[in-house]
N, C-alpha and C positions, 0 to 999 in steps of 0.2 A: 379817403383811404384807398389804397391801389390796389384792384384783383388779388386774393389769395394765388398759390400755386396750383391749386385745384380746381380752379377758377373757368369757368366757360370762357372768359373774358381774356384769360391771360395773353392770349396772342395777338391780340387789341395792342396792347400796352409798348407805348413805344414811348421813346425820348424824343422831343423834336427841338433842332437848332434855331436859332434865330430866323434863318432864313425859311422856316416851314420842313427843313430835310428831317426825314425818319431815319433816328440812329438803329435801325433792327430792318434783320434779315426781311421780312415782310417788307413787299412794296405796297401799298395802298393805291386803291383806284381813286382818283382825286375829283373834285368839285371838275364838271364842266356845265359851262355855258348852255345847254339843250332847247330845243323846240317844245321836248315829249317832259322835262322835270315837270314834276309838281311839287306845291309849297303847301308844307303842313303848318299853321298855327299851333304848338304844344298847348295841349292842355292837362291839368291837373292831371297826374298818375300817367303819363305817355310814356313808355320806354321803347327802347330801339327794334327792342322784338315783338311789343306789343303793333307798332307801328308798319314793320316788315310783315308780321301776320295778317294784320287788315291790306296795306297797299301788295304786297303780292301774292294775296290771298287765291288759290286756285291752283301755285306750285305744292312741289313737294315740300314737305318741311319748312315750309312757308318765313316760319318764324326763324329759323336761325340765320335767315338773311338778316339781320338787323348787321351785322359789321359793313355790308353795303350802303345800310344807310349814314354809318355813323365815319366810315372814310368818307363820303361825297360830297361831306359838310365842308361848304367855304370855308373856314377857318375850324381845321381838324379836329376831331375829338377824340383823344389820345386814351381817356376813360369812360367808356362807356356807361361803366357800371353808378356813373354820379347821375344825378336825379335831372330830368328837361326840364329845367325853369320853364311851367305856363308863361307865353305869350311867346316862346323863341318861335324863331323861322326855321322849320327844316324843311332840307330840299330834299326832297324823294328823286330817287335816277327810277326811270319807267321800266315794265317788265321787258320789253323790246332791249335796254338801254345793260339790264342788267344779263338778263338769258344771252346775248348777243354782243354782248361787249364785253362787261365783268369778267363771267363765268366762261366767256369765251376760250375757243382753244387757241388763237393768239395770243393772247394775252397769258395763257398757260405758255406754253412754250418759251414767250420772253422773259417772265419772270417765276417760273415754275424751277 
């Protein structure tokens, strides 16, 4: 079921074309290749805030970083709000990766 309108979530929710394109305004930060990722095994009850709260545990508001984790994911995850199947692969982008790249002012300016 897709994000209500009220939704934390809602600006997650994108359409994407065959070729991986997001039909929405939002650009997403994408899967890269890194030195510093790390790879979470899901387990039972993990969700994307739960997971942002533990790996970037020490910023502010720690937890509402989960949309960084859930664009970085090689093959997109358009709703966040469905459940991580225990045993999936997620790629965590490191604090370096997100404070300084993500959240970057580059990255604002090109697609801000």
């Amino acid at each position: 079921m897709p994000p209500g309108a009220s939704s934390r979530y809602i600006f997650t929710q994108g359409v994407i074309e065959g070729d991986d394109t997001f039909l929405t305004d939002r650009v997403p930060f994408r899967y890269r290749d890194l030195d510093d990722n790390r790879i979470h095994i899901a387990k039972a009850g993990d969700t994307f805030d739960g997971l942002a709260g533990f790996y970037f545990r020490g910023m502010p508001r720690a937890c509402g970083f989960w949309w960084a984790i859930a664009d970085f994911q090689p093959i997109p995850v358009v709703d966040p709000t469905v459940a991580i199947e225990p045993g999936t692969r997620i790629v965590i982008p490191s604090v370096r990766v997100l404070t300084t790249v993500i959240l970057g002012e580059r990255r604002r300016r090109e697609h801000g």
